[in-house]
N, C-alpha and C positions, 0 to 999 in steps of 0.2 A: 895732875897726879896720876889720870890712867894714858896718858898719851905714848904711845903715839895710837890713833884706831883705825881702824878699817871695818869696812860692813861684818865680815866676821866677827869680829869682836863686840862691833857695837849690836851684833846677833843678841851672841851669849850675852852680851848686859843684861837684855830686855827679855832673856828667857827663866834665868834658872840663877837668884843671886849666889846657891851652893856654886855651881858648875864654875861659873865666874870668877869666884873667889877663890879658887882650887888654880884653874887653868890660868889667869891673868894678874891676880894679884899676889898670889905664893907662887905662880909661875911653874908648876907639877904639871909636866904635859902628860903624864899616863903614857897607856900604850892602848890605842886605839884595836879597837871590838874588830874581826876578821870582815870583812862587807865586801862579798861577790861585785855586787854595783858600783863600789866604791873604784874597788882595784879597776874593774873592767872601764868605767870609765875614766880612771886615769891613764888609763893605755890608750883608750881612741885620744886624749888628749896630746900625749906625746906623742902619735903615730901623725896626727892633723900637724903639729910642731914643724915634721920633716916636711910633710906633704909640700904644704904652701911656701918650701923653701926647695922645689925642683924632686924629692924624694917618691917614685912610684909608689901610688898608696898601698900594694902588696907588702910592697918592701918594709915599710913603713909599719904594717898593724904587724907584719910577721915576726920586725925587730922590736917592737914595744912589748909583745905578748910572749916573748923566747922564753922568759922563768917561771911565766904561770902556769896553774893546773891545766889540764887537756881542756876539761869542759869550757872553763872561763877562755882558753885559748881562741874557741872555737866560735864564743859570743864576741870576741874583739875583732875577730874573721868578718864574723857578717856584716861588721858596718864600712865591708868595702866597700858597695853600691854608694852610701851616702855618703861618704868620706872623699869616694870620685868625682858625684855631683858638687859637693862644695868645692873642690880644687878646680870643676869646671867653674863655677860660677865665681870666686874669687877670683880667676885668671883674668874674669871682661872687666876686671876692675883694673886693668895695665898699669898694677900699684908703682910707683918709682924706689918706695922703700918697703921691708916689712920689716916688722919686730915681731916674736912670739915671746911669751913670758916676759914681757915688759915691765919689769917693778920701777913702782916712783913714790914719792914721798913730797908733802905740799908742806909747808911750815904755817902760824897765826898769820902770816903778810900774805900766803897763797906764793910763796915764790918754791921752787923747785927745793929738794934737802934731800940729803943719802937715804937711802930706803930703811937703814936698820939707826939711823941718828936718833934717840931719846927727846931732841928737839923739835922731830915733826909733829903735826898734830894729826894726820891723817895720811894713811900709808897704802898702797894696793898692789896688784898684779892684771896686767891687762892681759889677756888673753892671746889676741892679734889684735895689732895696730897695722894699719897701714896708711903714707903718706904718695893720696895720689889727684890730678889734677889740679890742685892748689886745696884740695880737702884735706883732713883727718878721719881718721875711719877707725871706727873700735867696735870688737866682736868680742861676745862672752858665749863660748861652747858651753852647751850642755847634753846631756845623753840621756836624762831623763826628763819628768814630763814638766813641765815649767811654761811661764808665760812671761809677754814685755813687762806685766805691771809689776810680778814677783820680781823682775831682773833689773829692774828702774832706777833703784838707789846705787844698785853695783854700775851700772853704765854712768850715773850722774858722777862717781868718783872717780873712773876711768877718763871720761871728759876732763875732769878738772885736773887730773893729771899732767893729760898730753897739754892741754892749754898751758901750764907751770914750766914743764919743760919746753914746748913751743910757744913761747908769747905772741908771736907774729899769726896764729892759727885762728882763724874768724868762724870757723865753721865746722862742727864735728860731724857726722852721722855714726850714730851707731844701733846697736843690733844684737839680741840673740839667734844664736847658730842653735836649731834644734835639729839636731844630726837624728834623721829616719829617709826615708826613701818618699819621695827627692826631697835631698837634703830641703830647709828653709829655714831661712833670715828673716825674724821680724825686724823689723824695721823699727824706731822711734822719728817723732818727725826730728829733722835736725837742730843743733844747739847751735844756737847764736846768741844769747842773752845767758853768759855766764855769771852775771851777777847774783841769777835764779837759782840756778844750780848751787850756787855756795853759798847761799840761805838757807836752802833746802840741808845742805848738808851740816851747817853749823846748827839748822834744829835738832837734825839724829843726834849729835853729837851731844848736845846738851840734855836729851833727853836720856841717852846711854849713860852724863855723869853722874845724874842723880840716880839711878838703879845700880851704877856702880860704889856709889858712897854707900846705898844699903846693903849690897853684897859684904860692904868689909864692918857695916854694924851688925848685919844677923848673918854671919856665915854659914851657920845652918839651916837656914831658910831655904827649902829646895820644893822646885816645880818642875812636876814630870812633864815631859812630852818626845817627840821625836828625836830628839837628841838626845835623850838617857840610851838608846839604843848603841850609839857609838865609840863610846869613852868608857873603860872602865873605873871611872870616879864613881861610879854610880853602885860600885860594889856593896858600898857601907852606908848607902843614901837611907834613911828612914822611910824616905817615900817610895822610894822605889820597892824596898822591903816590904810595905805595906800592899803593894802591886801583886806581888809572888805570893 
């Protein structure tokens, strides 16, 4: 009933069953809260997009940054140093292919399906992929402060991705990119035992359907936290009202 998911969503499930039921089940996307950090690091994202595709990373944060305010212009600048050092460290990986913004879509059989099909059961966006010495290789950028274990479940659906659309792929590594000076990759030890992964991932999933069957019996059920900050569905929230 709520498919297709992805970690976002199976997020909101298990946060806020108001939020939930506003954004995924009436499907009201709002118009998301103004967030300096937000924009700023979608622009080192799309500036990293060019990079690791031959783009001078000057070039690169100067043309992601052109319409924003001076100040946040000026915070997308500075992560030229780390934005360098990853395009240097990326390069010793003498990828044969990349992909950036990689969307995939896995269906109940784990076979490959359209990313916006109503049929899949689990959907995402890889960040960078890249296929290199008989590896797969998947990296989740981030600009703030974050660790492998927060980033875990997002790599485990990234994996199970590329494996759906590469069947023949025995071995992932993947990683978060925490873009600071000098850049760094954690690392995960590598996936070879994708039977794990999609156990793992068919428990979220199960756990997100039952907080989502509550969201649609108490829709007014709402729980503050970090994420009332970003949406204004939170305008008319009781709780959030109760905050103020």
């Amino acid at each position: 009933m709520y498919k297709p998911w992805s970690i976002s969503k199976i997020g909101r499930a298990n946060q806020c069953p108001r939020r939930f039921y506003i954004q995924d089940i009436l499907k009201k996307k709002g118009t998301p809260v103004g967030d300096a950090r937000g924009r700023i690091g979608s622009a080192v994202h799309k500036a990293l997009e060019k990079v690791v595709h031959g783009t001078p990373a000057d070039e690169a944060l100067k043309t992601a940054s052109k319409k924003m305010p001076r100040d946040e212009t000026e915070d997308v600048l500075g992560f030229r140093n780390a934005v360098e050092s990853f395009k240097e460290r990326f390069l010793r990986f003498n990828a044969e292919r990349v992909w950036t913004e990689l969307r995939f879509g896995i269906d109940e059989n784990r076979q490959p399906i359209d990313f916006w099909s109503p049929k899949g059961l689990f959907r995402g966006i890889t960040d960078l992929a890249a296929r290199t010495d008989g590896q797969f290789i998947v990296i989740d950028h981030k600009t703030g402060r974050s660790s492998l274990e927060k980033c875990r479940d997002q790599l485990y659906g990234c994996a199970l991705g590329a494996k759906a659309m590469w069947p023949d792929t025995r071995s992932i590594r993947a990683g978060v990119h925490i873009l600071k000076e000098p850049s760094d990759i954690l690392w995960d030890a590598p996936y070879t035992d994708f039977e794990v992964l999609w156990e793992h991932m068919l428990g979220l999933i199960a756990e997100a359907e039952i907080n989502a069957e509550r969201a649609r019996q108490n829709p007014e059920l709402a729980i503050t936290g970090w994420w009332c900050t970003f949406f204004n569905h939170t305008k008319g929230c009781p709780k959030c009202q109760e905050k103020t």
